[in-house]
matplotlib code that plots the C-alpha trace (Angstrom):
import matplotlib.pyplot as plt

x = [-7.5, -9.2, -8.8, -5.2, -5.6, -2.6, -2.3, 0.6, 3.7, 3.8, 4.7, 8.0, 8.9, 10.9, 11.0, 13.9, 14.0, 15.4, 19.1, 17.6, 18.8, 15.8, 15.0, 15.0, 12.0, 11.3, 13.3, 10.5, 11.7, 9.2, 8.6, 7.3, 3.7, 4.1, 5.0, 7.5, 6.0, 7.2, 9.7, 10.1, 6.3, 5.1, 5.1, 1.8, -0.9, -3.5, -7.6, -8.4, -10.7, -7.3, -5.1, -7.5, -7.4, -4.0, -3.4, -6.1, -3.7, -0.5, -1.7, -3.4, 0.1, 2.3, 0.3, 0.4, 4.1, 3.8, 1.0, 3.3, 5.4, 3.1, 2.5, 6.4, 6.4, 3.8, 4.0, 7.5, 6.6, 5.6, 8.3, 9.3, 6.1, 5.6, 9.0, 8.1, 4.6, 6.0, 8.7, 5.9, 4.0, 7.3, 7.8, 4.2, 4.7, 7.8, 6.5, 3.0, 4.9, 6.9, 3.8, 1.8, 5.0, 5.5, 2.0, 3.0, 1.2, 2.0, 2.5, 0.7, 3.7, 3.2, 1.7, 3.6, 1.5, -1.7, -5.2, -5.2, -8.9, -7.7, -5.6, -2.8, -1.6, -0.8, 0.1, -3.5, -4.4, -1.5, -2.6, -6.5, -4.5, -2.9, -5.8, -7.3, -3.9, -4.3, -8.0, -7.5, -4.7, -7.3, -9.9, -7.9, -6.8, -9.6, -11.2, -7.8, -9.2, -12.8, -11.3, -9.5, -9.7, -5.8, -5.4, -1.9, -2.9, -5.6, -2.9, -0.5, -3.8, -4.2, -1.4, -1.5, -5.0, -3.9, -0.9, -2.9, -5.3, -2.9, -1.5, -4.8, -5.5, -1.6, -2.8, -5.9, -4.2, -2.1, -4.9, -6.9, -10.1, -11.6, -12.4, -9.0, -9.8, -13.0, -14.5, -14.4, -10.9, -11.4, -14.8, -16.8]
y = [-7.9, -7.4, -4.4, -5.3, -8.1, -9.6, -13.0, -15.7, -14.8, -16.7, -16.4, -14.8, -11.0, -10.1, -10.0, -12.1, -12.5, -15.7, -14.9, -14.6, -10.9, -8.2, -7.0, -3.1, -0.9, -0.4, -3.7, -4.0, -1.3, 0.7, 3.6, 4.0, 5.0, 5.6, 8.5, 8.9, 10.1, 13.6, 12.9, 16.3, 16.1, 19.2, 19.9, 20.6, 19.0, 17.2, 17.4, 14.2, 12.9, 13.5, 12.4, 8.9, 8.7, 9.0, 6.0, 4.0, 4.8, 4.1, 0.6, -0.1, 0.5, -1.8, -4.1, -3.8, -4.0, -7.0, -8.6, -8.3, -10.0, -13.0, -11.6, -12.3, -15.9, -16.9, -14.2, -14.9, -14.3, -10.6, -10.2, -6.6, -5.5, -6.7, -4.9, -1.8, -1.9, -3.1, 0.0, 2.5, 1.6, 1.5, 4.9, 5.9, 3.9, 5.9, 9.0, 9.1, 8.0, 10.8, 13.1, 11.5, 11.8, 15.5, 16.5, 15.2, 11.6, 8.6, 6.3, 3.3, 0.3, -2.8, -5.8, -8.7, -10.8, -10.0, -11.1, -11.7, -11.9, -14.3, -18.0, -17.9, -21.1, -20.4, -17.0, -16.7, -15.9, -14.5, -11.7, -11.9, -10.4, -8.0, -6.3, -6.1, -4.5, -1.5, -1.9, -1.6, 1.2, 3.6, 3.3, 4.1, 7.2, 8.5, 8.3, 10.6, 13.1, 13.2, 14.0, 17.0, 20.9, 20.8, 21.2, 20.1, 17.3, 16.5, 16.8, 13.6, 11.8, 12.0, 11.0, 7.6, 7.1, 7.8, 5.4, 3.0, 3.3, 3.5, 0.0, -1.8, -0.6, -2.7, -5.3, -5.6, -5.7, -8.4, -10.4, -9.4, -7.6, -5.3, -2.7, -2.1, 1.3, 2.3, 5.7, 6.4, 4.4, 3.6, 3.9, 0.6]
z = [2.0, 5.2, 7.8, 9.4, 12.1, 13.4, 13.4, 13.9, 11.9, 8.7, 4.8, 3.3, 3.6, 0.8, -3.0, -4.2, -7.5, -8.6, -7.8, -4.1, -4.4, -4.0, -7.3, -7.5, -7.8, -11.3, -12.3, -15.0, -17.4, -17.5, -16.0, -12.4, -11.9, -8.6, -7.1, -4.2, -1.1, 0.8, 2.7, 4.8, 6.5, 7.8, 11.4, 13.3, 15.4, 13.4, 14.0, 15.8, 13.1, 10.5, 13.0, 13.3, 9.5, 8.7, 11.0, 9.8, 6.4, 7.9, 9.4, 5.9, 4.1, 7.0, 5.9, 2.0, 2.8, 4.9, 2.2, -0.8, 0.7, 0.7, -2.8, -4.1, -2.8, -5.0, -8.1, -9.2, -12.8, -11.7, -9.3, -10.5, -10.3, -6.5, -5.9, -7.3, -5.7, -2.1, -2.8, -3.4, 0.0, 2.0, 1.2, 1.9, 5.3, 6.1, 5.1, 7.0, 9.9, 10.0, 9.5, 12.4, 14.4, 13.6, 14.5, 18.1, 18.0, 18.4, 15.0, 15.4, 14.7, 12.5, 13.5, 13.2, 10.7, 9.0, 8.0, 4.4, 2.6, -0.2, 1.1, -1.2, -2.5, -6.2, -8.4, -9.2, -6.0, -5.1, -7.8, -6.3, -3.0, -4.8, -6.2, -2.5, -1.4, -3.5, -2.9, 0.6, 0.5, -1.8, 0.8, 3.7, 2.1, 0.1, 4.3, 5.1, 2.3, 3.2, 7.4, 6.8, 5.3, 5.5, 1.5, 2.0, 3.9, 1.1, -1.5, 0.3, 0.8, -3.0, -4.2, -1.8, -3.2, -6.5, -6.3, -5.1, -8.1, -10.5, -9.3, -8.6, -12.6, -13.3, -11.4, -12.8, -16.5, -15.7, -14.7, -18.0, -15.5, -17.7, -17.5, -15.4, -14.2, -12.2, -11.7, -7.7, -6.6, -2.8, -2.8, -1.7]

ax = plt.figure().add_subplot(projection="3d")
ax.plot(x, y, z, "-o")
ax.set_aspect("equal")
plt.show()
């Protein structure tokens, strides 16, 4: 996935599973790799360099949410995973919102459509965008860790690159990528 552009709305929004209801996170049955995100941030002004990262990070995970949408339409076969990923970067959305609105700034809000890097028009490339989510979402914050001293800043930035890793290495299972895992996770 490219940076987040907006462009015209289009594709679906939700993950239905085939009784049209949303299907849970963790529908799969196996446990959750991702971890839920603070959801009391700390109050405080950030650096402007932090401050410029962790919205950089918020607009990469409004989109995630927005992408996996466009994900679930075409990856039925997967759709607990999508719902499970999707759930993770909601609650990272939600949660570094309400850190950037703490520290007294303004939270950048979500576009209505976005760029995609990969034109969807089957499962297989459906799961190609996938990958490129997480991609994407490790990059933005690994840059949030590299901006900031705050240790406890560093600590949340982890744990969204870390999600994201952990995910990209699912993905890249179902998809039979080997190896699955690679050393530096949101580095280019």
């Amino acid at each position: 996935m490219t940076s987040p552009t907006p462009t015209p709305p289009a594709g679906a929004s939700g993950t239905p599973s085939a009784s049209g209801s949303t299907a849970p996170a963790g529908a799969s049955g196996s446990p959750s790799p991702v971890t839920a995100a603070p959801t009391t941030p700390p109050p405080g002004p950030l650096t402007p360099d932090a401050l410029a990262a962790l919205q950089s990070a918020l607009s990469a995970e409004q989109a995630a949410v927005w992408a996996y949408g466009l994900v679930a339409a075409y990856a039925r076969d997967q759709a607990a995973m999508v719902a499970e990923a999707r759930s993770g970067h909601l609650l990272r959305r939600d949660a570094t919102s309400a850190r950037i609105v703490a520290s007294g700034a303004t939270a950048p809000e979500p576009a209505a459509a976005y760029q995609v890097s990969v034109a969807v028009t089957d499962p297989g490339s459906a799961l190609m965008l996938a990958q490129d989510i997480e991609t994407d979402a490790a990059a933005a914050w690994r840059v949030v860790i590299g901006s900031t001293d705050d240790a406890e800043l560093r600590g949340f930035a982890l744990s969204g690159l870390s999600d994201a890793a952990v995910r990209l290495a699912m993905w890249k299972q179902v998809v039979g990528t080997s190896p699955a895992t690679v050393p530096f996770p949101g580095q280019s």
